[in-house]
SEKOLGU-934590 format. One record per residue: residue number from 1; x, y, z of N, C-alpha, C in turn. Coordinates in Angstrom, 2 decimals, m for minus. Layout:
BEGIN
ATOM|NUM|X|Y|Z|X|Y|Z|X|Y|Z $
...
END
This chain:
BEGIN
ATOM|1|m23.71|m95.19|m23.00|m24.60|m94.06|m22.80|m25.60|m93.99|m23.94 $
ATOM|2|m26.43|m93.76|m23.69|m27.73|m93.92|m24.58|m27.46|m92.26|m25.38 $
ATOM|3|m27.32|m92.42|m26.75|m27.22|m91.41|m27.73|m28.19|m90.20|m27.54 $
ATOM|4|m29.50|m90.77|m27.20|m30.19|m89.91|m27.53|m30.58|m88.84|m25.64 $
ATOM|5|m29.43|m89.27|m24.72|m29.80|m87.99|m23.93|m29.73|m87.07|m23.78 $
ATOM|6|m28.75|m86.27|m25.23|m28.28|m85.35|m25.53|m29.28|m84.86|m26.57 $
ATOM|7|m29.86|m83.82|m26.61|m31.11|m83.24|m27.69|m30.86|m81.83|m28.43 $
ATOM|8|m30.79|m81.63|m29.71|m30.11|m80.10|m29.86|m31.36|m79.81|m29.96 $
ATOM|9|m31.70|m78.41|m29.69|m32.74|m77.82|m29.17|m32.96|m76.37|m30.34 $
ATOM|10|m33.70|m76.06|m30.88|m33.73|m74.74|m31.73|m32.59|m73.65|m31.54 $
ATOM|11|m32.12|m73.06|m32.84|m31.73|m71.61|m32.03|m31.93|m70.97|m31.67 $
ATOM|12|m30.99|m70.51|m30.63|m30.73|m69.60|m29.61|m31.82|m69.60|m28.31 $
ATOM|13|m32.50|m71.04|m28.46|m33.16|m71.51|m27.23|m32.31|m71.41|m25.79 $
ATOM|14|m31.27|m71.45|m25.85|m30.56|m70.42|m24.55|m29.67|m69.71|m24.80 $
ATOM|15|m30.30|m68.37|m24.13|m29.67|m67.17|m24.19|m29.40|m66.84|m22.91 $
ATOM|16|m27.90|m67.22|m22.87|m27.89|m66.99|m21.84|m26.30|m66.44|m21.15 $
ATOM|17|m25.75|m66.68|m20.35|m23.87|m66.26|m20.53|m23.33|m67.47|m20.21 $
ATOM|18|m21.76|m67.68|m20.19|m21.20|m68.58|m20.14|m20.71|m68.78|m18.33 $
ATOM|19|m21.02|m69.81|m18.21|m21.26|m70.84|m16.84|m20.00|m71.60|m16.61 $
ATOM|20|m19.16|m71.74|m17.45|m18.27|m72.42|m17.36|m17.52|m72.69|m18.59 $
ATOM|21|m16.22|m72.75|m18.12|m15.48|m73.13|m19.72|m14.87|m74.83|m19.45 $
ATOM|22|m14.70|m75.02|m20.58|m14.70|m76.44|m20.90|m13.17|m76.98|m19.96 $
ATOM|23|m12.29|m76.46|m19.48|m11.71|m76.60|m18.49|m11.88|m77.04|m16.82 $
ATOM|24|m12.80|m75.70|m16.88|m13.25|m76.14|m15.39|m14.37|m77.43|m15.44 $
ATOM|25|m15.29|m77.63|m16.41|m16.40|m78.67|m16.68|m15.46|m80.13|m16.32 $
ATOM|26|m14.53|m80.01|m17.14|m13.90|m81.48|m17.07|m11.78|m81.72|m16.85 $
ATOM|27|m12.06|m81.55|m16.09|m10.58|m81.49|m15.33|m9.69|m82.57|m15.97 $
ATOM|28|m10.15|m83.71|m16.42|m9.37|m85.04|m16.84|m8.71|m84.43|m18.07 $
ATOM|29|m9.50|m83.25|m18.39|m8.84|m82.83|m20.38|m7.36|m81.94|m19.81 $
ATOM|30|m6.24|m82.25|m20.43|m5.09|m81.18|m20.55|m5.30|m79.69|m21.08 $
ATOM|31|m4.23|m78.33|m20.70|m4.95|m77.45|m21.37|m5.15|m77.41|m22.41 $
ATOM|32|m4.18|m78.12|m23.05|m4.25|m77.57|m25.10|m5.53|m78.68|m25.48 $
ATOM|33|m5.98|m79.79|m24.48|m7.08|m80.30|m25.15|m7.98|m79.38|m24.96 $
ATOM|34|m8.49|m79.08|m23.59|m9.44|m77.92|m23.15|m10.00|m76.85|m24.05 $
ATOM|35|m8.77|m75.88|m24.62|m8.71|m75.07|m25.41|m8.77|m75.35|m26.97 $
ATOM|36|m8.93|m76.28|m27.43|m8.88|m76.80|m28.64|m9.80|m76.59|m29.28 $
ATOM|37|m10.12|m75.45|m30.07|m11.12|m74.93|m30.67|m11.90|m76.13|m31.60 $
ATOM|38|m10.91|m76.83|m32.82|m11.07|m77.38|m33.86|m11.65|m78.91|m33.08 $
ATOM|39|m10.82|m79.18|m32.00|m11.59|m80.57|m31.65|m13.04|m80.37|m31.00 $
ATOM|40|m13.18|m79.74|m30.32|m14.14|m79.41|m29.99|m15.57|m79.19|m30.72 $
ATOM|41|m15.41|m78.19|m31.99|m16.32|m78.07|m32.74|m16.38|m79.18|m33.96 $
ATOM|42|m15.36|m79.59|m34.05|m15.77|m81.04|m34.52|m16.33|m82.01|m33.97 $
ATOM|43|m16.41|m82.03|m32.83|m17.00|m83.20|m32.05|m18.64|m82.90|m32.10 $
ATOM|44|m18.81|m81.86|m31.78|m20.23|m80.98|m31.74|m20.89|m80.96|m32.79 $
ATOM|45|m20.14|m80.87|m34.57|m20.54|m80.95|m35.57|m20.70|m82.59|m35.93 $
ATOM|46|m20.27|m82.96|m35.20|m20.51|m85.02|m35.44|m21.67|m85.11|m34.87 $
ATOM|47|m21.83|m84.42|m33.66|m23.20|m85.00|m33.05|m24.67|m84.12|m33.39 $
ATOM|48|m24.05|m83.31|m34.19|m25.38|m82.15|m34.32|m25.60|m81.23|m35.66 $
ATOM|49|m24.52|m81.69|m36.38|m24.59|m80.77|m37.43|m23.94|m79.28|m37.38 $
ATOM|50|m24.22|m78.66|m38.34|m23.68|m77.29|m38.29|m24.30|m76.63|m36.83 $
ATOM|51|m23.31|m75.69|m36.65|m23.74|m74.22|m35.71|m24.52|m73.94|m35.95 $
ATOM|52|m25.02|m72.87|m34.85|m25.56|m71.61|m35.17|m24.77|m70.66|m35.12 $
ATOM|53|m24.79|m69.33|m35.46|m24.04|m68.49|m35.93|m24.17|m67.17|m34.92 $
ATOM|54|m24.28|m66.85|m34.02|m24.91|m65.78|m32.87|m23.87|m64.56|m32.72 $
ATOM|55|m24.07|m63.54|m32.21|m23.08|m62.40|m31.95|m22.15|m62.29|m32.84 $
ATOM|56|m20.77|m62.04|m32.50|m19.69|m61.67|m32.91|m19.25|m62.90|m33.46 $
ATOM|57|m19.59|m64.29|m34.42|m18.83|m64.95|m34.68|m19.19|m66.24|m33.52 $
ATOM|58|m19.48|m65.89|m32.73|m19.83|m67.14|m31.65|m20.82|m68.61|m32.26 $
ATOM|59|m20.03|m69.17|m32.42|m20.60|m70.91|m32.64|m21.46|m71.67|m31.28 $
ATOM|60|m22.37|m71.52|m31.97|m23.28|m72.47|m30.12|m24.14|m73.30|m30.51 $
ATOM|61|m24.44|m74.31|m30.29|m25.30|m75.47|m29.97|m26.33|m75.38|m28.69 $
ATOM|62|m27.56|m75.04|m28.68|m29.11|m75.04|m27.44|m28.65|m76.47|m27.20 $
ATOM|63|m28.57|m77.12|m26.24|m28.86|m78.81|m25.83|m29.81|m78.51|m24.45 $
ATOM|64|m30.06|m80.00|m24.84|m31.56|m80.22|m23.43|m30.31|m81.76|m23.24 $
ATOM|65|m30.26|m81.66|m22.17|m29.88|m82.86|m21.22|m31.60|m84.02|m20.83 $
ATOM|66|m32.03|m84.87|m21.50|m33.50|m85.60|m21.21|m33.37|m85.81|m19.97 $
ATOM|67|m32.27|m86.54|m19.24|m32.00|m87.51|m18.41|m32.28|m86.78|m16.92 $
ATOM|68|m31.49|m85.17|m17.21|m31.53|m84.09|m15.88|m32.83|m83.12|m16.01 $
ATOM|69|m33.10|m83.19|m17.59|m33.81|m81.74|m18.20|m32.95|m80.35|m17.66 $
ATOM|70|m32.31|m80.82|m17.88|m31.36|m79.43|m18.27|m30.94|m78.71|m19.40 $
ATOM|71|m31.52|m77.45|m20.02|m30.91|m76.48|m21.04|m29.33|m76.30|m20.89 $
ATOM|72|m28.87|m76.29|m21.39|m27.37|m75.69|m21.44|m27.05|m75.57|m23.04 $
ATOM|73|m25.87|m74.54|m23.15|m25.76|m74.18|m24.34|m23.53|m74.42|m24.28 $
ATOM|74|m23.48|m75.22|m25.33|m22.30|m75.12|m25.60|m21.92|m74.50|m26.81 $
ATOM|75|m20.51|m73.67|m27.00|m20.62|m72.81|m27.71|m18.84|m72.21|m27.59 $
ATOM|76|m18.50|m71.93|m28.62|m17.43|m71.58|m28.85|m16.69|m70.11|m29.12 $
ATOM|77|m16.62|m69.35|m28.09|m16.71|m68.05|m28.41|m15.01|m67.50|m27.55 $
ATOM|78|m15.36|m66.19|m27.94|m13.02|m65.87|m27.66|m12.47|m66.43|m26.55 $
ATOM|79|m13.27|m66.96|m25.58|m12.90|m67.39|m24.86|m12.61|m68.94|m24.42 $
ATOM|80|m12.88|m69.11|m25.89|m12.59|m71.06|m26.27|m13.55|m71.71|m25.70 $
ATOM|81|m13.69|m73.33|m25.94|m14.99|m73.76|m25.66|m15.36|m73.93|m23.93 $
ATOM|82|m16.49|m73.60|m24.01|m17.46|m73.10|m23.14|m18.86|m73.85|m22.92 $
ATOM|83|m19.45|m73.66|m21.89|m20.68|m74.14|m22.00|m21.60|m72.62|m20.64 $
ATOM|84|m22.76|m72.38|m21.39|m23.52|m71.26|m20.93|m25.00|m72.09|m20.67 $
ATOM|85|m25.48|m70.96|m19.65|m26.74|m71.53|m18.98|m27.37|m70.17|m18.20 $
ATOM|86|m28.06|m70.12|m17.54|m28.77|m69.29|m16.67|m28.03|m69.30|m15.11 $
ATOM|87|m28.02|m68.07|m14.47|m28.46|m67.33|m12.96|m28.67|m68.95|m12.53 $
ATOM|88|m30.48|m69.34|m12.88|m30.75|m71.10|m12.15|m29.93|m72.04|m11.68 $
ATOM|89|m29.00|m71.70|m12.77|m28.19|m73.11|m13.10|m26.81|m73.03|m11.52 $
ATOM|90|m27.08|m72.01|m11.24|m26.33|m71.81|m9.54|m26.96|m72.27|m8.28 $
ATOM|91|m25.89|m73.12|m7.71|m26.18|m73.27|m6.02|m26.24|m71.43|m5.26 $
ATOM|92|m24.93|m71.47|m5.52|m24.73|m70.23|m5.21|m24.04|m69.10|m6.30 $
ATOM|93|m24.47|m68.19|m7.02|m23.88|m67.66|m8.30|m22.56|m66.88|m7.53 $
ATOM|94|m22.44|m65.89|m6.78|m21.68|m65.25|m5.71|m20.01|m66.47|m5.85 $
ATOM|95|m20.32|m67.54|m5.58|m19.07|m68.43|m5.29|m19.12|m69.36|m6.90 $
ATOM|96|m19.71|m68.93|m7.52|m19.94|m69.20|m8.71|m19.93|m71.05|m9.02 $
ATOM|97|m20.73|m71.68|m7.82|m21.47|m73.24|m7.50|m22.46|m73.68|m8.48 $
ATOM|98|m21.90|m74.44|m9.63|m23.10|m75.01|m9.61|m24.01|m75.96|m9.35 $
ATOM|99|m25.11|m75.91|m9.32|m26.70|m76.93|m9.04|m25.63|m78.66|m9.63 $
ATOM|100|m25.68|m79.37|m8.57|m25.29|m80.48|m8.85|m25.71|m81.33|m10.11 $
ATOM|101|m26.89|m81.35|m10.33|m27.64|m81.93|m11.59|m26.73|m81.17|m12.92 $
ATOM|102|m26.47|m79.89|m12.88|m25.81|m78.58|m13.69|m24.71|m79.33|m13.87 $
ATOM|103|m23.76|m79.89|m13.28|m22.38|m79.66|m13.09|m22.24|m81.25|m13.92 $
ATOM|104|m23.02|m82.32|m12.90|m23.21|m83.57|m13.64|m23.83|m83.91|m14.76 $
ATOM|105|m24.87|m83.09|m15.33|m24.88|m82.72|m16.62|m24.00|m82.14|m17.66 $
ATOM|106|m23.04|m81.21|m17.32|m22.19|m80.45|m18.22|m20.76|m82.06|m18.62 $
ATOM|107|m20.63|m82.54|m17.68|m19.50|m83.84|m17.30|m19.65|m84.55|m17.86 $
ATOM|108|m21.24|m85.20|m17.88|m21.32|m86.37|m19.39|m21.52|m85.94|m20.08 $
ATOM|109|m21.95|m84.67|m20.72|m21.76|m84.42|m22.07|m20.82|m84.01|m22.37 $
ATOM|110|m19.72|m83.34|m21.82|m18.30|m83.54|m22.19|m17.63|m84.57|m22.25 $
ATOM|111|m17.75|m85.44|m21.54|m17.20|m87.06|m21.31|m17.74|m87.48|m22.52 $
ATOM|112|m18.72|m87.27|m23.00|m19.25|m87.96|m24.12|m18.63|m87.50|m25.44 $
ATOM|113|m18.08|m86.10|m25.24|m17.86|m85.43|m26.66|m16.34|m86.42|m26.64 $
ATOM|114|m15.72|m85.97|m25.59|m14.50|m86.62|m25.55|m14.08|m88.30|m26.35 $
ATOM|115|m15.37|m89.31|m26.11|m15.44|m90.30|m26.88|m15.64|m90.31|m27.87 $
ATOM|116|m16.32|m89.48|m28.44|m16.85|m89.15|m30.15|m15.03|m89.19|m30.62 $
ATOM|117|m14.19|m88.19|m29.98|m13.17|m88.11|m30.67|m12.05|m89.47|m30.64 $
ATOM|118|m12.48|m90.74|m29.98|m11.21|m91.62|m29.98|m11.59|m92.34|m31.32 $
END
C-alpha cells in the first residue's frame, strides 16, 4: 500500500461525531484488540505524530483518504477507538449504512494501522 494515501489533515478539520467504532470498522480485530486504547494510539502516533487534544481529553487525528478523498477523523475518546465523519458519510444514516467508498476507506486504514503494529 502506498504510504502516502493516508494524509493527516490540520486540526480539527473534522468536526464531526463518531461513525463508527473501531470494532464494527474491522471485524478481523478481537475485542480486547478493538478496544485497545494504547495500541491503537500508538499506531496513529507512528504514522502521524502527536494528537490533537479536543473536548474532554479526546485524542483525534483529521485524515484525508487521497485514493477515495475521503475526510474521516480517527480518534480516541470514552468510548475507545473510533473513527468520526459526517451525516454524508451515510447510505442511509436511519440504518446507520455507510457510503461504500466510507466503509472501504475506514478498512484500509485500519488494515493498515493493524500492520504498523506487527
Amino acid at each position: 500500500m502506498n504510504t502516502q494515501r493516508f494524509i493527516r489533515l490540520p486540526k480539527e478539520s473534522i468536526v464531526g461525531f463518531k461513525i463508527a467504532t473501531r470494532k464494527e470498522v474491522n471485524k478481523k480485530l478481537s475485542h480486547l484488540e478493538a478496544f485497545d486504547d494504547t495500541l491503537f494510539l500508538s499506531s496513529l502516533k507512528a504514522l502521524f505524530g502527536k494528537p490533537d487534544l479536543v473536548g474532554d481529553g479526546r485524542l483525534t487525528y483529521s485524515i484525508r483518504d487521497k485514493e477515495n478523498q475521503i475526510d474521516f477523523e480517527a480518534f480516541l475518546g470514552s468510548s475507545g477507538p473510533s473513527y468520526g465523519g459526517y451525516v454524508r458519510h451515510f447510505e442511509n444514516i436511519s440504518e446507520a449504512k455507510l457510503l461504500v467508498e466510507v466503509e472501504e476507506t475506514l478498512i484500509a486504514f485500519d488494515l493498515y494501522l493493524m500492520r504498523m503494529n506487527k
